[in-house]
FIFI-311167 format. One record per residue: residue number from 1; residue in one letter; chain; x, y, z of N, C-alpha, C in turn. Coordinates in nm, 3 decimals, always signed. Example, Ala and Ser with C-alpha at 12.3 -4.5 7.8 and 13.67 -1.06 7.14 Angstrom:
  tifi  gulo  kolpa      npx      npy      npz     capx     capy     capz      cpx      cpy      cpz
     1     A      A   +1.319   -0.569   +0.780   +1.230   -0.450   +0.780   +1.320   -0.330   +0.780
     2     S      A   +1.285   -0.225   +0.708   +1.367   -0.106   +0.714   +1.290   +0.003   +0.787
END
This chain:
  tifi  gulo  kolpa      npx      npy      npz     capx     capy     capz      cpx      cpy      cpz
     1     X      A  +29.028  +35.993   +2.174  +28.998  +35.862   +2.123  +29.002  +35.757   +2.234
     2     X      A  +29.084  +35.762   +2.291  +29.114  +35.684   +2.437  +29.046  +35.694   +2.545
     3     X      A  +28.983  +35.784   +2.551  +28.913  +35.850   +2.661  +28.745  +35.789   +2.625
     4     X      A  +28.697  +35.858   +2.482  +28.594  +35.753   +2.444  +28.585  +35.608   +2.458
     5     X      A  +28.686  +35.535   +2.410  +28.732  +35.396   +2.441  +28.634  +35.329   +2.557
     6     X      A  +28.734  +35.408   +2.629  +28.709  +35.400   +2.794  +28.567  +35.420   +2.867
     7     X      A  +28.494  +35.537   +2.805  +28.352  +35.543   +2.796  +28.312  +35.433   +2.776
     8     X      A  +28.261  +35.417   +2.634  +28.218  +35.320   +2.586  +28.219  +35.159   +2.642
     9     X      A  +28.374  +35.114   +2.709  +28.386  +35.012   +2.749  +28.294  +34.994   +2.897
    10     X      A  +28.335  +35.139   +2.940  +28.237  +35.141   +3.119  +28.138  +35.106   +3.050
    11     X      A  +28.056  +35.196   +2.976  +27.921  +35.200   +2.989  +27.841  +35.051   +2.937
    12     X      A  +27.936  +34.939   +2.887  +27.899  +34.826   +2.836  +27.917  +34.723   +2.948
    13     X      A  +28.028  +34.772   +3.036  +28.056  +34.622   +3.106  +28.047  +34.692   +3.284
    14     X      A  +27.953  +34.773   +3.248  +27.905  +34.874   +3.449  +27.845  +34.766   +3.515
    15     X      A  +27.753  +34.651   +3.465  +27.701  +34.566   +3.531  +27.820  +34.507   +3.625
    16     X      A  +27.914  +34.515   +3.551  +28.031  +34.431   +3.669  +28.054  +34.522   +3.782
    17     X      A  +28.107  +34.660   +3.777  +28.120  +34.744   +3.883  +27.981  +34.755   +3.973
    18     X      A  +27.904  +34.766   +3.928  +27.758  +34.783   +4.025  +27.744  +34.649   +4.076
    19     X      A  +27.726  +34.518   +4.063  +27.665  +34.434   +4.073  +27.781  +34.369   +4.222
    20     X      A  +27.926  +34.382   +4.182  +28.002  +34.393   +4.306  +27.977  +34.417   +4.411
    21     X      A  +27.916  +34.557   +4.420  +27.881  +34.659   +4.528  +27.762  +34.608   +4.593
    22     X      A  +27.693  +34.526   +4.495  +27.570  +34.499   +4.605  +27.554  +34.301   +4.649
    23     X      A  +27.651  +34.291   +4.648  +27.715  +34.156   +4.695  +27.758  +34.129   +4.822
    24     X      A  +27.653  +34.049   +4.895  +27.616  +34.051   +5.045  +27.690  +33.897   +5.083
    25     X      A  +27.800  +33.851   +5.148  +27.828  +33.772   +5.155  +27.745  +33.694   +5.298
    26     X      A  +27.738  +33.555   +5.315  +27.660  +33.527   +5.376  +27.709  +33.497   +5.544
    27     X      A  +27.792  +33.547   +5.597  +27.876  +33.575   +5.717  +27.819  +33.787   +5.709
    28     X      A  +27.780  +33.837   +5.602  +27.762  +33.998   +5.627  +27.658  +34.009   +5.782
    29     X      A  +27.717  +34.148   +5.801  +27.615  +34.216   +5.898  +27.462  +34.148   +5.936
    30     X      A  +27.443  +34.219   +5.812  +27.270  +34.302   +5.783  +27.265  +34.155   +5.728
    31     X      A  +27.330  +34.002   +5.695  +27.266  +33.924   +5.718  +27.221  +33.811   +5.872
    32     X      A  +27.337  +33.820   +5.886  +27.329  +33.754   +6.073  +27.219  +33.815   +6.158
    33     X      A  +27.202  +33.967   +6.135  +27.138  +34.044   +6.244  +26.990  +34.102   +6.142
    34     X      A  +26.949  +34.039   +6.075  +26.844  +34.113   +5.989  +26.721  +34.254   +6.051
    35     X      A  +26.722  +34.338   +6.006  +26.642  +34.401   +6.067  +26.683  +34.526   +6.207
    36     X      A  +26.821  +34.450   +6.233  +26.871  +34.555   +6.339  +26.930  +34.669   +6.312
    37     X      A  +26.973  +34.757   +6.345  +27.040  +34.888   +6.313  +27.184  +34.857   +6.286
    38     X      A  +27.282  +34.853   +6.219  +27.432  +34.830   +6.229  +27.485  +34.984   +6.321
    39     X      A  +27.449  +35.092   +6.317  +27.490  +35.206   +6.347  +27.551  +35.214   +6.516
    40     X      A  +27.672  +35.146   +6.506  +27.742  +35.120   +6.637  +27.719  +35.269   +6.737
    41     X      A  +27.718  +35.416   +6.674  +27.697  +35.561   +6.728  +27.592  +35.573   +6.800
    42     X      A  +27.510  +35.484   +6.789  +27.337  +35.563   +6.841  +27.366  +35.509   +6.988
    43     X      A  +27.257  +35.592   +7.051  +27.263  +35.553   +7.186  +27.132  +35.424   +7.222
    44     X      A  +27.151  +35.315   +7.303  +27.072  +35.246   +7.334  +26.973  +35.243   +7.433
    45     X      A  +26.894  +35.232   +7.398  +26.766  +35.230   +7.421  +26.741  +35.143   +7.608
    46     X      A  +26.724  +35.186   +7.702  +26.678  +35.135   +7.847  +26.553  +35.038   +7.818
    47     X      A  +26.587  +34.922   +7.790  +26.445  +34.843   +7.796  +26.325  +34.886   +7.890
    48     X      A  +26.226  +34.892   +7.909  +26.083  +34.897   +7.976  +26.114  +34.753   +8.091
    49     X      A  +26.123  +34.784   +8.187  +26.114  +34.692   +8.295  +26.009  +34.759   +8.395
    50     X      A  +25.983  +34.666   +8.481  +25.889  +34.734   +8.581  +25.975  +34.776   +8.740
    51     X      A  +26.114  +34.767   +8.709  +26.185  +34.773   +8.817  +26.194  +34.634   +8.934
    52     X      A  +26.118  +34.540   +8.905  +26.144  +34.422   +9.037  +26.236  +34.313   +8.919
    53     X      A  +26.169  +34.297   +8.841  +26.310  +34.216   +8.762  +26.407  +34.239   +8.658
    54     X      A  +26.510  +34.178   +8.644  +26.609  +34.257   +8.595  +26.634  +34.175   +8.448
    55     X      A  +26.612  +34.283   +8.335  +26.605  +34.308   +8.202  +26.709  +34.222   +8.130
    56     X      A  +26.839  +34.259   +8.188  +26.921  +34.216   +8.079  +27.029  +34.332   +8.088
    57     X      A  +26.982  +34.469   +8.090  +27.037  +34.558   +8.053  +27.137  +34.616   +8.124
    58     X      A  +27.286  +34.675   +8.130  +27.364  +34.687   +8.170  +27.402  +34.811   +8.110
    59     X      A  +27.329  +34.955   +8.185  +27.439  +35.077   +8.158  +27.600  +35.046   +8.159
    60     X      A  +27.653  +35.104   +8.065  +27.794  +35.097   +8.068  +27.818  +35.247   +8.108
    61     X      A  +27.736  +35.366   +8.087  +27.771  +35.473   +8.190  +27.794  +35.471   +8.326
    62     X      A  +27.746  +35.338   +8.400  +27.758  +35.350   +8.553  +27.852  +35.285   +8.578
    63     X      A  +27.908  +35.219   +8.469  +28.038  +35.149   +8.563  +28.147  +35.194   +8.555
    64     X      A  +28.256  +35.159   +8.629  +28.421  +35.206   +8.629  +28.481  +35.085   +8.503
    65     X      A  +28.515  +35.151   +8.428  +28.579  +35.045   +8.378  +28.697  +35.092   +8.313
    66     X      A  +28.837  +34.998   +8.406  +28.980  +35.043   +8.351  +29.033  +34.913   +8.302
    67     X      A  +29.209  +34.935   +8.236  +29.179  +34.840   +8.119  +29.352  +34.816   +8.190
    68     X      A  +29.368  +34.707   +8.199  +29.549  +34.688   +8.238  +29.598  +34.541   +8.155
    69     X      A  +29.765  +34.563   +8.164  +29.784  +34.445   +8.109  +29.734  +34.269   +8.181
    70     X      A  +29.752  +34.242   +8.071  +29.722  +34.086   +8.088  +29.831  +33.994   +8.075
    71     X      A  +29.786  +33.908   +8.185  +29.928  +33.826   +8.215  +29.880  +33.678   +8.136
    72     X      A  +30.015  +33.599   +8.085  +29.972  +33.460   +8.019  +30.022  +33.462   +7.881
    73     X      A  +29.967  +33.376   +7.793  +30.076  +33.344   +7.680  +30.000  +33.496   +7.569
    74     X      A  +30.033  +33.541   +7.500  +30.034  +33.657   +7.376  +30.167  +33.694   +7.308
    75     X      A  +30.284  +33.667   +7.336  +30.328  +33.743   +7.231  +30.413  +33.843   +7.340
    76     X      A  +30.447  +33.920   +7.190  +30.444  +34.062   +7.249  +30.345  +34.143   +7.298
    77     X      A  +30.235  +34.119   +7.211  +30.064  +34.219   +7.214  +30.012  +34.229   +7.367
    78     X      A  +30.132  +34.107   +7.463  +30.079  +34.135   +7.584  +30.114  +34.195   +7.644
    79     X      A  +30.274  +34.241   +7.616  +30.354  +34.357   +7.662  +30.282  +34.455   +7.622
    80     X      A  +30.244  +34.511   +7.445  +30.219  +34.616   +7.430  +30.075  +34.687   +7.458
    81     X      A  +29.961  +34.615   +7.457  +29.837  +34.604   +7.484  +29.785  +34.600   +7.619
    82     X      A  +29.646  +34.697   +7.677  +29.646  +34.655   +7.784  +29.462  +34.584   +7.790
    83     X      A  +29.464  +34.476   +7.751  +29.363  +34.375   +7.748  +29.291  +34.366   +7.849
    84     X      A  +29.322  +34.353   +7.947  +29.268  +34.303   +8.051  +29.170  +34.383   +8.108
    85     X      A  +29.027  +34.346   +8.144  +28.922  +34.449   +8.203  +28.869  +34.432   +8.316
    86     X      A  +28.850  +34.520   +8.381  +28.824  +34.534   +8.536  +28.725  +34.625   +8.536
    87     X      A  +28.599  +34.595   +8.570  +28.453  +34.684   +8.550  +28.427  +34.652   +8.695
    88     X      A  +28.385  +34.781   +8.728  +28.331  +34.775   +8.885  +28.208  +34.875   +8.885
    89     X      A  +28.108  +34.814   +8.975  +28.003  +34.893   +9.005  +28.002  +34.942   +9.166
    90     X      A  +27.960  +35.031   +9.217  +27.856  +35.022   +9.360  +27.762  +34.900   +9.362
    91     X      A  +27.723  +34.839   +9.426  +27.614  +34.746   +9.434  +27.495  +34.796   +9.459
    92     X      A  +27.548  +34.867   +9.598  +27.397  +34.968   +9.660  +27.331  +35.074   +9.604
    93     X      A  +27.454  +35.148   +9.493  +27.404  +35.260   +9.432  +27.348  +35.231   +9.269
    94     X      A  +27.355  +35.128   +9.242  +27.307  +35.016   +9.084  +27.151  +35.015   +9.089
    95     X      A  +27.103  +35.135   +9.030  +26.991  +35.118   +9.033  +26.883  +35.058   +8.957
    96     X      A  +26.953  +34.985   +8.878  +26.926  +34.904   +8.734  +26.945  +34.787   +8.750
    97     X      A  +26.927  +34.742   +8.894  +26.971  +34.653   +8.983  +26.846  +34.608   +9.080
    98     X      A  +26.701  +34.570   +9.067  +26.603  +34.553   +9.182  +26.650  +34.514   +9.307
    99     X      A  +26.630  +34.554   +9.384  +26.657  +34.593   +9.516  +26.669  +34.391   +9.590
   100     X      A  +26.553  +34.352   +9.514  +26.568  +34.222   +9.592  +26.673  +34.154   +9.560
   101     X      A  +26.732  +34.189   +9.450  +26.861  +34.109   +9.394  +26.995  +34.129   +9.433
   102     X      A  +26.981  +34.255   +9.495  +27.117  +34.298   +9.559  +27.183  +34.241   +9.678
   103     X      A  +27.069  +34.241   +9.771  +27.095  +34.118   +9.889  +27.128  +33.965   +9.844
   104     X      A  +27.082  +33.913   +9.739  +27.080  +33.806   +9.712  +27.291  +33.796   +9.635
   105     X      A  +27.274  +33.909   +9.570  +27.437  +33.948   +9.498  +27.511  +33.941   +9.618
   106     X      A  +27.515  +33.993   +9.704  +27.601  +34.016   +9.794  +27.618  +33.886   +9.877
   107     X      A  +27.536  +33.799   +9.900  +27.542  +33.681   +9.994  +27.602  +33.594   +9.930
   108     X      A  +27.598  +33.550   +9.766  +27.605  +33.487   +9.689  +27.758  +33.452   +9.649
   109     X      A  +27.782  +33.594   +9.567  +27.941  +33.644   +9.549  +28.002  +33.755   +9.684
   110     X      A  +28.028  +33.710   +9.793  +28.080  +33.772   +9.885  +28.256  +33.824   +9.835
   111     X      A  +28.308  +33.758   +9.768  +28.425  +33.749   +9.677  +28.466  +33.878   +9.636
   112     X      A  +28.389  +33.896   +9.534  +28.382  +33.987   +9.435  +28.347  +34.174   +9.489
   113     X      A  +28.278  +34.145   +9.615  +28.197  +34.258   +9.674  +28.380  +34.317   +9.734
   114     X      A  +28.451  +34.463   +9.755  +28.520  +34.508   +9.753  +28.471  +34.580   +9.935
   115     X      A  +28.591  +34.624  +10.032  +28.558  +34.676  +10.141  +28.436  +34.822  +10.123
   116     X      A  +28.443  +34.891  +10.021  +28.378  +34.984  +10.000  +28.260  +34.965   +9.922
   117     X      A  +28.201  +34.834   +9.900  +28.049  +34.774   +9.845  +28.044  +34.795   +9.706
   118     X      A  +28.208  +34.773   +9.629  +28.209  +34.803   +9.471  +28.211  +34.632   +9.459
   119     X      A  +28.134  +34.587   +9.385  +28.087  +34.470   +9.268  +28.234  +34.482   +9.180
   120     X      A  +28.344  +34.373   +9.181  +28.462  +34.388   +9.078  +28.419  +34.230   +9.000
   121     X      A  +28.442  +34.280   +8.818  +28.421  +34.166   +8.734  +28.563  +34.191   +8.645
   122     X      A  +28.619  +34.102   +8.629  +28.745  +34.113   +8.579  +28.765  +33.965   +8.410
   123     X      A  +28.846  +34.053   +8.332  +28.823  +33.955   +8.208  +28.929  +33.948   +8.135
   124     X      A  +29.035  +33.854   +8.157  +29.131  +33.870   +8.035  +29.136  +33.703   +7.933
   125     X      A  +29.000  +33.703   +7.895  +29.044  +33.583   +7.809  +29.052  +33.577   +7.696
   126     X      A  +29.043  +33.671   +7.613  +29.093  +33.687   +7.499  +29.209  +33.838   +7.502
   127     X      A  +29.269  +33.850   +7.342  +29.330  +33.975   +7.346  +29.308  +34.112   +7.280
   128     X      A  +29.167  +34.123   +7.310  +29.064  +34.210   +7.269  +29.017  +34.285   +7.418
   129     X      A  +29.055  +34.373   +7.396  +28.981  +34.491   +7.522  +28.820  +34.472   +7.493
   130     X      A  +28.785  +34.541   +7.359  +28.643  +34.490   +7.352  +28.593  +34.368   +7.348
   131     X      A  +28.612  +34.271   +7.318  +28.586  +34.120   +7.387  +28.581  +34.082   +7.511
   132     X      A  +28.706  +34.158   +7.588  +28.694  +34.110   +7.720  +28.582  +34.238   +7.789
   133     X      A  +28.583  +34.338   +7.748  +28.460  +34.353   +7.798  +28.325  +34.298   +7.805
   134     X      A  +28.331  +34.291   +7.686  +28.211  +34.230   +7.638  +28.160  +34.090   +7.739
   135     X      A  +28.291  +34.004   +7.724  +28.272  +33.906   +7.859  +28.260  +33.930   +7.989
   136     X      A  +28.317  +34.021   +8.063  +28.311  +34.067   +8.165  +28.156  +34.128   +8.185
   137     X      A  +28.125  +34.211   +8.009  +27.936  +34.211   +8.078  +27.855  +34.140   +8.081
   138     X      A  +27.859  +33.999   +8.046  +27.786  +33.898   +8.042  +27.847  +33.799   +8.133
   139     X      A  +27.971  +33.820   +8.194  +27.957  +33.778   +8.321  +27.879  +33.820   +8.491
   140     X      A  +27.865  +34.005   +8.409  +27.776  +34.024   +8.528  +27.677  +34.002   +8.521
   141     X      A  +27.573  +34.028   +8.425  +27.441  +33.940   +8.363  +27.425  +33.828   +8.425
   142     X      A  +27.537  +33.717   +8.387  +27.510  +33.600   +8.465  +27.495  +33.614   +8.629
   143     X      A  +27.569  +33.666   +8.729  +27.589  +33.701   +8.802  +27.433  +33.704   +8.880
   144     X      A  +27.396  +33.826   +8.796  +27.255  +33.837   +8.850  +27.118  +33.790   +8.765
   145     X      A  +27.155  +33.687   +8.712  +27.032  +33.635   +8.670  +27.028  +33.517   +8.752
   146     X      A  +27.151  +33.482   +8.776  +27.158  +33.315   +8.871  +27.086  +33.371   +9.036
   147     X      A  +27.125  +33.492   +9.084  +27.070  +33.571   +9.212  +26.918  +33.590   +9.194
   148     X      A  +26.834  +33.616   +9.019  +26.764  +33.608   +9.050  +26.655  +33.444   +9.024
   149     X      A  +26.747  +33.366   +8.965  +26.654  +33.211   +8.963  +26.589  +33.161   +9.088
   150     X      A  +26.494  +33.110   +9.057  +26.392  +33.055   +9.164  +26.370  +32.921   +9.127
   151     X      A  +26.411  +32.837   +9.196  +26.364  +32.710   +9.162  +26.252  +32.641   +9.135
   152     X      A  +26.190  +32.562   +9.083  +26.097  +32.549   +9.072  +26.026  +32.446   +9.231
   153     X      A  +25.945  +32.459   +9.239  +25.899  +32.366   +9.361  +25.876  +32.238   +9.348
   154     X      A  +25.959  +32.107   +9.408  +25.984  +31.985   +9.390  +25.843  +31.948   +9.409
   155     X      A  +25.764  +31.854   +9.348  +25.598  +31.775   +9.391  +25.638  +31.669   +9.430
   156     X      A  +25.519  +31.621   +9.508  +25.529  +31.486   +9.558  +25.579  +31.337   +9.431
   157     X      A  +25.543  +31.389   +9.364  +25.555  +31.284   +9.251  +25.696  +31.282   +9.248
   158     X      A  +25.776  +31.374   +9.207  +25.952  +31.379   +9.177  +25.970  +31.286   +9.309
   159     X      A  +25.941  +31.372   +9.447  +26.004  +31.299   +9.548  +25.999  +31.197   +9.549
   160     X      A  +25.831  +31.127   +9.505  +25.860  +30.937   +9.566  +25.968  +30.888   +9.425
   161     X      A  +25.966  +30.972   +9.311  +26.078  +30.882   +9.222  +26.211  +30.901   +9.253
   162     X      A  +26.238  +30.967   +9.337  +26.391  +30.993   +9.410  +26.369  +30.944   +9.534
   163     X      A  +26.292  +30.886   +9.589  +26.301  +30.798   +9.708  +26.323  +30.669   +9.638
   164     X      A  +26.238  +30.639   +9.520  +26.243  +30.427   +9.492  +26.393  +30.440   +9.426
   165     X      A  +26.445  +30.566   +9.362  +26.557  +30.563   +9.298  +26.643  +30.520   +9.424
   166     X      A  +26.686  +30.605   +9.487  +26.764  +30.564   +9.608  +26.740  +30.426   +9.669
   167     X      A  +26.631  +30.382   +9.671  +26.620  +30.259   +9.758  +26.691  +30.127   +9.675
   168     X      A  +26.620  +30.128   +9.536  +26.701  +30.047   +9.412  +26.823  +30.066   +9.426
   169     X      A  +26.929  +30.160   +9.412  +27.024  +30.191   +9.455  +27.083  +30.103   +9.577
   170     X      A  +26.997  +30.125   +9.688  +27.050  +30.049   +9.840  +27.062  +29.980   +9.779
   171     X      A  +26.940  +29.864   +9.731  +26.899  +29.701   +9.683  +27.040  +29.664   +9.626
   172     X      A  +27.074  +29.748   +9.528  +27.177  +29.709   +9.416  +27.294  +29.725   +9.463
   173     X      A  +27.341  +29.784   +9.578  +27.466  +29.812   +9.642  +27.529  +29.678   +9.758
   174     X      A  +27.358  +29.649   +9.820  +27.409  +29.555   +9.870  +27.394  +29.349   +9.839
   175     X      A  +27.338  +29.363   +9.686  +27.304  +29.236   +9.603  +27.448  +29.277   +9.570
   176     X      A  +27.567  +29.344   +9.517  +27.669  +29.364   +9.452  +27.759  +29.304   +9.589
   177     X      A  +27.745  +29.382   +9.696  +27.826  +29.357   +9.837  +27.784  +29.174   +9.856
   178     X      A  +27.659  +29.146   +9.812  +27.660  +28.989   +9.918  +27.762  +28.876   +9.738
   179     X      A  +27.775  +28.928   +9.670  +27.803  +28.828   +9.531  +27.933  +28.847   +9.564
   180     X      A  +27.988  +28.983   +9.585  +28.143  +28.985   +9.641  +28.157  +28.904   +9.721
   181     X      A  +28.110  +28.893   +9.861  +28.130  +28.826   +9.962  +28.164  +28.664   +9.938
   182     X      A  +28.042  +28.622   +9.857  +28.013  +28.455   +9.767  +28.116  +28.428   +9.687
   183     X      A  +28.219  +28.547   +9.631  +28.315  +28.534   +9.514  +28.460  +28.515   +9.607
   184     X      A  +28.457  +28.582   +9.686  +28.578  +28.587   +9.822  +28.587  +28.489   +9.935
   185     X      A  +28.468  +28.421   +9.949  +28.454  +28.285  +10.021  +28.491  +28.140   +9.916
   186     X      A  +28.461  +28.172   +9.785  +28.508  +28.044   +9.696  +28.620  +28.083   +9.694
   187     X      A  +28.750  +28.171   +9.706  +28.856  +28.184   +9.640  +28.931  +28.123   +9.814
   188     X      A  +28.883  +28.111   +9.932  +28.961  +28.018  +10.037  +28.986  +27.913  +10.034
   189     X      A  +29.033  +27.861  +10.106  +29.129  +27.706  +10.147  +29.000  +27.632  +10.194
   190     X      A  +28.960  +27.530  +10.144  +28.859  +27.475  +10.204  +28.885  +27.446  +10.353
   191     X      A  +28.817  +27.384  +10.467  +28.814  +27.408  +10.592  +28.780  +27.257  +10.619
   192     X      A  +28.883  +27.204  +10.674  +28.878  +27.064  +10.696  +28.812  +27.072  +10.856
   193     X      A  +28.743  +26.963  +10.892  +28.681  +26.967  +11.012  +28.728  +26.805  +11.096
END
């Protein structure tokens, strides 16, 4: 009798159990990222580059990456946790790396370049190992996207408006210098003759 009950009641009020289940809150996945794969397992895909400029893409098979504590305020989690990330590459042997950019890496961040030509990026700003990786790979990204920017070429036009800028500038530096001067001569002792 109880057991029917119980039937009967599912089978009247299932809209509530089903309708739960497909309740997508608007912070979900598969809404932020529409269209992308969630399947963290698969392996990623090497963008199509032509080898002279550099993609974006960052094998995480080629790098060293070890994980130590982090020093600064946490808690305990900083004793027990080891947060902190230290990803190192070869420079010379980064082949996911166009060749013209490597000279440019090395002149740039001389710092970072190690006696044995290892690239060190280091990250403890949050207390997430995967975060601070995560920063540490988009600090090397940055790294070499700034190695590879090209400025754009200044025209004559910019220049003469950064020449009248500067000169207005003089004008106004020294109309400010002669009113001082006029303001510091009224504030003397008049000059009996």
């Amino acid at each position: 009798m109880l057991r029917r009950r119980l039937i009967n009641w599912i089978s009247q009020n299932g809209r509530y159990f089903t309708s739960a289940s497909k309740y997508k809150s608007s912070i979900c996945l598969e809404n932020i990222y529409p269209g992308s794969s969630l399947n963290i397992l698969r392996s990623v895909q090497k963008p199509a580059g032509d080898g002279t400029n550099f993609t974006g893409y960052v094998p995480i098979e080629q790098l060293k990456v070890s994980y130590s504590m982090a020093s600064g305020p946490g808690g305990q989690n900083v004793n027990k946790v080891a947060t902190k990330v230290d990803v190192r590459f070869h420079l010379k042997n980064a082949q996911w790396i166009p060749e013209a950019l490597k000279e440019k890496i090395l002149e740039q961040n001389p710092n970072r370049i190690t006696k044995d030509g290892y690239f060190v990026m280091k990250s403890d700003l949050t207390r997430s190992q995967q975060l601070n990786l995560a920063d540490a790979l988009e600090k090397i990204r940055t790294v070499i996207k700034a190695a590879a920017f090209v400025p754009a070429p200044v025209t004559e036009e910019t220049l003469e408006k950064i020449r009248k800028r500067r000169e207005r500038a003089a004008m106004e530096r020294l109309r400010e210098k002669k009113n001082r001067t006029t303001v510091k001569q009224g504030r003397s002792a008049p000059v009996l003759e």
